[in-house]
C-alpha positions as CSV (number, residue, x, y, z in Angstrom):
1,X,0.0,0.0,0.0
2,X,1.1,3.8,-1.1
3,X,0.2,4.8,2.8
4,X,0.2,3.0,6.2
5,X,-3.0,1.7,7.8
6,X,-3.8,2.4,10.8
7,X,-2.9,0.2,14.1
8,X,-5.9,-0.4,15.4
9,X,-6.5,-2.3,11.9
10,X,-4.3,-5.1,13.1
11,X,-4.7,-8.4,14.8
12,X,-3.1,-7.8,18.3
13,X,-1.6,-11.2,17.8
14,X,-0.4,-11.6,14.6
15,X,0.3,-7.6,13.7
16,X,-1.2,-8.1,10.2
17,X,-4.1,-5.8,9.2
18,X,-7.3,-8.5,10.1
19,X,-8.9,-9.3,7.4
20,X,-11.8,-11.1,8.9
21,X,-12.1,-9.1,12.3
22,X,-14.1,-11.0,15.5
23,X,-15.2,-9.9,18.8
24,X,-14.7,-12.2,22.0
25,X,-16.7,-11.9,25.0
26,X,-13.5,-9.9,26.4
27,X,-14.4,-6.9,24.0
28,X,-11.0,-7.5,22.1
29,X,-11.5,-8.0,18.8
30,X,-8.8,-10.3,16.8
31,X,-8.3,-11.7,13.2
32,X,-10.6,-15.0,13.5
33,X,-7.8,-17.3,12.4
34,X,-5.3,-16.0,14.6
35,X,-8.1,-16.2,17.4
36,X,-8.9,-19.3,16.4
37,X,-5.7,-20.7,16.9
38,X,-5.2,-19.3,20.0
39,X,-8.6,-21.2,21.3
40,X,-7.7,-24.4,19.4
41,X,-4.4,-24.6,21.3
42,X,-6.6,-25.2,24.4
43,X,-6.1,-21.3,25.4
44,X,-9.0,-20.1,27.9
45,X,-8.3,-16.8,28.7
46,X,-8.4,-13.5,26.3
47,X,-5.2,-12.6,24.9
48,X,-5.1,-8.8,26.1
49,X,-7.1,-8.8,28.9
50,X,-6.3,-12.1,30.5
51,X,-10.7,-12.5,31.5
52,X,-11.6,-16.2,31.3
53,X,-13.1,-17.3,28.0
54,X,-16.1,-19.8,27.9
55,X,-15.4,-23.3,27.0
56,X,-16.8,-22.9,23.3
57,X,-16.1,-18.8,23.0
58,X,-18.3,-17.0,20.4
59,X,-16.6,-15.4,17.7
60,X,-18.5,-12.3,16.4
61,X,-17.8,-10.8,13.4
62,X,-16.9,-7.2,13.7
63,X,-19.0,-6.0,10.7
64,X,-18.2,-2.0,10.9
65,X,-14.3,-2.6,11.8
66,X,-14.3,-4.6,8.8
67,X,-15.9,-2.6,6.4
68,X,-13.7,0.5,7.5
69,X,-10.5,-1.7,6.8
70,X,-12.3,-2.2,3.4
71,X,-12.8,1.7,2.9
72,X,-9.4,2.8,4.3
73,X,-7.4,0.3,2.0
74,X,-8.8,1.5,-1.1
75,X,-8.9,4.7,-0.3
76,X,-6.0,7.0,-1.2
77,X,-5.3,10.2,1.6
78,X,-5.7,12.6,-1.6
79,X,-8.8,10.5,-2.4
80,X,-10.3,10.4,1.4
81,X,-11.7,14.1,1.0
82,X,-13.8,13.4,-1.5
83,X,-15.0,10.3,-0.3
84,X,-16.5,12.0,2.6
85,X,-18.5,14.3,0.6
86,X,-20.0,11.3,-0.9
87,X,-21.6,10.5,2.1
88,X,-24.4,12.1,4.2
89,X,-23.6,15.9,4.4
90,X,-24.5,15.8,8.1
91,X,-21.9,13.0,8.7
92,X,-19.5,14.7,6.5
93,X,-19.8,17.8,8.8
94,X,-19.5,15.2,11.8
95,X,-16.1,14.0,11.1
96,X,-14.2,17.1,9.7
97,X,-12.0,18.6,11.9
98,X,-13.0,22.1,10.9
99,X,-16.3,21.6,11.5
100,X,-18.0,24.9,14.2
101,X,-19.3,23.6,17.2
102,X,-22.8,24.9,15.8
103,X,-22.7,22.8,12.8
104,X,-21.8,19.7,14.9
105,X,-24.5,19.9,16.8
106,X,-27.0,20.6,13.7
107,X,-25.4,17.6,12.2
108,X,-25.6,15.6,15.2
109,X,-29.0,16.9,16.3
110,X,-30.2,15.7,12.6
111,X,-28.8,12.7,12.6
112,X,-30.7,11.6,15.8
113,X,-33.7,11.7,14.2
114,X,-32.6,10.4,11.0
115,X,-31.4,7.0,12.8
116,X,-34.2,6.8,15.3
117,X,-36.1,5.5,12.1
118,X,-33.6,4.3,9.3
119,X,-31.7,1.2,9.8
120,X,-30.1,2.4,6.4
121,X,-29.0,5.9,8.2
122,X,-27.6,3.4,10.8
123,X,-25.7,1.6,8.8
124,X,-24.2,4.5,7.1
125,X,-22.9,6.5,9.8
126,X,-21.0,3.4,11.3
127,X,-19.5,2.1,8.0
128,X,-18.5,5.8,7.3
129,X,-15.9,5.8,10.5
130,X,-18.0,8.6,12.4
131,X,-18.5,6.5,15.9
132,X,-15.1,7.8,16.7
133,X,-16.5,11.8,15.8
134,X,-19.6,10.9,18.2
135,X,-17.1,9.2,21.2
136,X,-15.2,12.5,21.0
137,X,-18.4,14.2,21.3
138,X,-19.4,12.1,24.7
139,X,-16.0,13.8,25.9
140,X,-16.6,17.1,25.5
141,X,-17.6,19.4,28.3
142,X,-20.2,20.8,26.5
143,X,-23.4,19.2,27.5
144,X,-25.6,19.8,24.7
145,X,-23.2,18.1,22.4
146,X,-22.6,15.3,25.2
147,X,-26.1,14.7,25.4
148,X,-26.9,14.5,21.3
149,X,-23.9,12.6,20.7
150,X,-25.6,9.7,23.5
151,X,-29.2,10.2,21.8
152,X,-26.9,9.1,18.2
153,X,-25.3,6.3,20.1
154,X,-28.0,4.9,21.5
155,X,-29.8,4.7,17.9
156,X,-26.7,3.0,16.2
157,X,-26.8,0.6,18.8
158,X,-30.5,-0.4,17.9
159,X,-28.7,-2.5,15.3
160,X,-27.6,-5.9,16.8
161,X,-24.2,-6.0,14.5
162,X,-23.3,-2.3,16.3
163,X,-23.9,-3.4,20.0
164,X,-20.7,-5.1,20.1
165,X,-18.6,-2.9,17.8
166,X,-19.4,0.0,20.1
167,X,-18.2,-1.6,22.9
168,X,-15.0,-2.5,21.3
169,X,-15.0,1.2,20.2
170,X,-14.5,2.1,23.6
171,X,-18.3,3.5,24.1
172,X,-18.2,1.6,27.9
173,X,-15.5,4.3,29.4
174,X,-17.3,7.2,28.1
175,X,-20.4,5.9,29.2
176,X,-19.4,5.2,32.9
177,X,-17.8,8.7,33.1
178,X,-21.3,10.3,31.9
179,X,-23.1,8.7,34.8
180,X,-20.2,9.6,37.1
181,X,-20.0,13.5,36.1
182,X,-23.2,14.3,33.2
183,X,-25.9,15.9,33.7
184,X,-29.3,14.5,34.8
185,X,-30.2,14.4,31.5
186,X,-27.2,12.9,30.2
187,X,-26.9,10.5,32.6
188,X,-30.6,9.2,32.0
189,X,-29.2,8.1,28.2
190,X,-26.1,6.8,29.3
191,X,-27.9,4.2,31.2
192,X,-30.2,3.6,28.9
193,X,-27.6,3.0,26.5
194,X,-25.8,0.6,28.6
195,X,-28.9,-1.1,28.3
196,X,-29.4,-1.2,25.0
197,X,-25.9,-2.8,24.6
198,X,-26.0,-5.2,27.1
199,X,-29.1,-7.1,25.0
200,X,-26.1,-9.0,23.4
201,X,-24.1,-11.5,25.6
202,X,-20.8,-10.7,25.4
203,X,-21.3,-7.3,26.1
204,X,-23.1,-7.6,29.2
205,X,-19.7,-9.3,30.5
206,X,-17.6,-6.9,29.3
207,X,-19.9,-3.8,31.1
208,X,-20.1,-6.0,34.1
209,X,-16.0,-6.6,34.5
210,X,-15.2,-3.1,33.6
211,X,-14.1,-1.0,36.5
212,X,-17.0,0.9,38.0
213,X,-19.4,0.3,35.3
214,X,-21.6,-1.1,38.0
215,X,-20.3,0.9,41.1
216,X,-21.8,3.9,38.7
217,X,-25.2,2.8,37.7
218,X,-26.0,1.8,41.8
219,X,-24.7,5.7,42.9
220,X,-27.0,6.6,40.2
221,X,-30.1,4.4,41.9
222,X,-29.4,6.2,45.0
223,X,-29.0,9.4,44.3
224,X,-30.6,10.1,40.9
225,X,-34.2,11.6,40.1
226,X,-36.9,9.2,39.1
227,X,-35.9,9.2,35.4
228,X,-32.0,8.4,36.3
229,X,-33.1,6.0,38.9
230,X,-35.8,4.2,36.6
231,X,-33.0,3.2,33.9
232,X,-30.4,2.8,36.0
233,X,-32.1,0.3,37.6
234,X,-33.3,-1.0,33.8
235,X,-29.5,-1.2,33.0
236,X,-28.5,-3.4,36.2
237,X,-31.7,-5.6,35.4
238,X,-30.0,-6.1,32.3
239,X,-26.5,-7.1,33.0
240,X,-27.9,-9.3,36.1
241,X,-29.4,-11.6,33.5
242,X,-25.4,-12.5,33.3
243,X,-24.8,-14.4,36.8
244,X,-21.4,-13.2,36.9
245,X,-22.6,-9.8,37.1
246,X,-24.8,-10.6,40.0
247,X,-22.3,-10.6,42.9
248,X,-20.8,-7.8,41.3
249,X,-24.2,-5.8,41.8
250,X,-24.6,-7.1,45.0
251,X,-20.8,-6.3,46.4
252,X,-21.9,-2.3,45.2
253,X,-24.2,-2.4,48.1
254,X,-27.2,-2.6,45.6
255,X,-29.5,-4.4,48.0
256,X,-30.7,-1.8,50.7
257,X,-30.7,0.2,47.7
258,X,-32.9,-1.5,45.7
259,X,-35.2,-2.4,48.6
260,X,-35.9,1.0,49.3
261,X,-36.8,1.6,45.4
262,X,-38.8,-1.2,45.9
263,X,-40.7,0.2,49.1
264,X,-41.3,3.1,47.2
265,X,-43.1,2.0,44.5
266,X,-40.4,0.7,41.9
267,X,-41.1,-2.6,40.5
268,X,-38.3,-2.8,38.5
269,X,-36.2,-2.6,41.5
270,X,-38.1,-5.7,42.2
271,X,-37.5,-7.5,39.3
272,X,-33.4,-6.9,39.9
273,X,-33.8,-8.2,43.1
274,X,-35.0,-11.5,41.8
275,X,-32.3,-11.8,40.3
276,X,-29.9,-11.6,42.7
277,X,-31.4,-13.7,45.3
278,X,-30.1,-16.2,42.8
279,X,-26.8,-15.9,44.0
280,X,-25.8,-17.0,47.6
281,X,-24.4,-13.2,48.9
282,X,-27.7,-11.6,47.5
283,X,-29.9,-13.5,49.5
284,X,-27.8,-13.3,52.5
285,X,-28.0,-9.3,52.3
286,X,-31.5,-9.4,51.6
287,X,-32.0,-12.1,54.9
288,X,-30.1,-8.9,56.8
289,X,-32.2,-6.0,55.0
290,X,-35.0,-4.9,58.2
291,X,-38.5,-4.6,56.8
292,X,-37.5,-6.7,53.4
293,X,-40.4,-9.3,53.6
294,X,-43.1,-6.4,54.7
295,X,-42.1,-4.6,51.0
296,X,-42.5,-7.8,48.9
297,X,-45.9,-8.5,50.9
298,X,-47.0,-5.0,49.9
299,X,-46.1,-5.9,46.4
300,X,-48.2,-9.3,46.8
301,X,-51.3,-7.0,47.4
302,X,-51.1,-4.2,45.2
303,X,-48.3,-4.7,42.7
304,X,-48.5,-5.3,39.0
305,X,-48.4,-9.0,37.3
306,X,-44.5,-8.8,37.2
307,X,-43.9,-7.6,40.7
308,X,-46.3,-10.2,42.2
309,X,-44.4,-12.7,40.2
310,X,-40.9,-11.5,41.5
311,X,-42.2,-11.1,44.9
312,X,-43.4,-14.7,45.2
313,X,-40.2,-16.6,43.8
314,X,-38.1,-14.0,46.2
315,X,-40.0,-14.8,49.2
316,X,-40.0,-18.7,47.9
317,X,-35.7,-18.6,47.7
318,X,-35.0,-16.8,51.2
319,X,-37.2,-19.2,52.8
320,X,-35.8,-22.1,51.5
321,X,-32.7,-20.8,53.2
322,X,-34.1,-19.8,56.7
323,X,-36.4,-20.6,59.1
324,X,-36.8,-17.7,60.8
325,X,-38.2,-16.1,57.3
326,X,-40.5,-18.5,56.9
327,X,-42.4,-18.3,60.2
328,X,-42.3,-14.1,59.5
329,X,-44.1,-15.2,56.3
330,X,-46.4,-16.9,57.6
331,X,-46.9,-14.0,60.3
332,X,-47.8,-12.0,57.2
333,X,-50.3,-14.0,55.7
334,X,-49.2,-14.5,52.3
335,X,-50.3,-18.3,52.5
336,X,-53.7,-16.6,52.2
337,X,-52.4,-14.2,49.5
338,X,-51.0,-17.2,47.3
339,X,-54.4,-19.4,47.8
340,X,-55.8,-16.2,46.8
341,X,-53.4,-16.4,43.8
342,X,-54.5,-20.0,42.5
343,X,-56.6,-18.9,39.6
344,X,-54.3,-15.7,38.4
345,X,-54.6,-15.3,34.9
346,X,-50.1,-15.6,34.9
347,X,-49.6,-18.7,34.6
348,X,-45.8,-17.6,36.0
349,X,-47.6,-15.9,39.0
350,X,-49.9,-19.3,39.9
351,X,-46.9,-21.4,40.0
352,X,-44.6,-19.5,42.0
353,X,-47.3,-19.2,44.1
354,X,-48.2,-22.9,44.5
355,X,-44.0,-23.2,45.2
356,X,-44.0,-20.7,47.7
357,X,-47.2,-22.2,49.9
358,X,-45.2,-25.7,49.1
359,X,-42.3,-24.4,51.0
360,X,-43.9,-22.6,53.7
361,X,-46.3,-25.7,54.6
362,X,-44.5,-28.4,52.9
363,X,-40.6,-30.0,53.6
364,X,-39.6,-28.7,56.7
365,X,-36.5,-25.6,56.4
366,X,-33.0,-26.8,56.9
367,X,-31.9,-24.5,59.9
């Protein structure tokens, strides 16, 4: 080539520009037969990051990497001008360096609603090479551009194929530092964005193992407005559907936390905490939380569909794990709420309810 590519183009393990570029659950992405060797040699662990692999790791292709190598190699520097005025004007305007402040944010400003609807849009301003325009964007002190660059981000990551190349991208540390320092506003999207990005797999380890990712979203639960604390407490529903993730949440001091959102009318808080009292330190916190089993029973009797199901297979777990709960259950009288529940139109909600009066009048309790 008449010009040099680029290092972030090559494989981190062989140091040739990839020509089939994957993403591990690590966030790394790799050449897939240089990755693939490294696996087939019995390797377990990510090559840069040293995180444990899975036994059978995914390999997923890193379409808009891929298609920028593509771009960049048959594009000349004298040539790369004009290419860019081939694309949208807005994104054009996006990436060039000499671009006002104003015009950025008209370009950004129209490009969120252009990719709130267009997949096409979508598509375009990621295989142009402008996420790293919108990251710089996130960094900037300047919260109206902070907050329109997010609204763009979190519409390219409506597409599954961007979820993970936005991660790799680097999207995670800007996203943590938004909900650290943004503004309310701000903050609101960057959770929802996290989110939106932990729908795929890999990604929710990655958020979850990257320093204070979590730590972030729980300060936001406690200390946010309704709107911050609402998706905040979306965003840790969605990385606890990754059990690694769940001690994690827990060791942030979630529980308390979340048991007050709970007491004060958030079911979603509700639904998070049903998923940590599948690990072991989750439901010991909750056993130690004063007033826990009054909250869930207030849930029982006036909650939605989706509450009273979380409620019932909460109460069901810590009791299967103490005694003492069990006879405070009783004390409350949700036997009578769950016979009460035998002909719910939830199917989910009648059969956690038939295991909950199972445990509570069934086996006896281990002590």
């Amino acid at each position: 080539m008449a010009f040099e590519l680029p290092n972030d183009f090559r494989c981190p393990i062989s140091l040739e520009i990839m020509s089939d570029p994957v993403i591990i659950q690590s966030g790394h992405t790799f050449d897939r037969v240089s990755i693939q060797k490294w696996i087939d040699s019995g390797n377990r662990t990510c090559p840069i990051s040293k995180l444990p692999l899975s036994e059978s790791p995914s390999l997923i292709p890193n379409h808009a990497l891929r298609s920028l190598i593509s771009n960049f190699a048959h594009v000349s520097p004298e040539q790369e001008d004009h290419s860019h005025s081939q694309s949208h004007p807005s994104i054009s305007t996006l990436v060039s360096r000499s671009s006002s402040r104003e015009s950025r944010l008209e370009s950004l400003t129209r490009l969120v609603r252009l990719t709130k609807r267009d997949s096409s849009v979508r598509r375009k301003v990621t295989e142009s090479g402008a996420v790293r325009a919108v990251l710089d964007c996130v960094d900037s002190v300047d919260r109206a551009l902070q907050e329109k660059s997010l609204s763009l981000l979190l519409n390219l990551s409506l597409e599954d194929d961007n979820k993970v190349g936005l991660v790799a991208d680097g999207v995670v540390r800007r996203i943590v530092a938004v909900l650290r320092v943004g503004s309310p506003d701000c903050k609101a999207v960057a959770a929802t964005l996290l989110t939106s990005l932990a729908v795929v797999e890999v990604n929710k380890a990655t958020i979850g193992s990257y320093p204070d990712a979590i730590s972030a979203l729980v300060s936001l639960l406690r200390h946010g407005n309704d709107r911050e604390r609402k998706e905040s407490a979306t965003a840790l529903y969605a990385l606890c559907s990754f059990p690694d993730n769940r001690k994690r949440v827990v060791d942030c001091g979630s529980v308390g936390i979340l048991v007050e959102a709970a007491d004060s009318g958030m079911e979603r808080a509700v639904e998070v905490l049903g998923l940590l009292v599948k690990c072991r330190g989750g439901r010991e916190e909750m056993s130690r939380v004063s007033g826990f089993v009054e909250v869930l029973v207030n849930v029982l009797r006036n909650g939605s569909l989706k509450g009273i199901q979380y409620s019932l297979f909460i109460l069901n777990c810590l009791c299967c794990c103490s005694r003492e709960i069990v006879e405070e259950v009783k004390r409350e009288g949700v036997v009578e709420i769950c016979f009460g529940l035998e002909d719910n139109e939830s199917e989910k909600v009648r059969r956690n309810a038939t295991n909950l009066v199972h445990t509570l009048l069934g086996n006896p309790m281990e002590a």
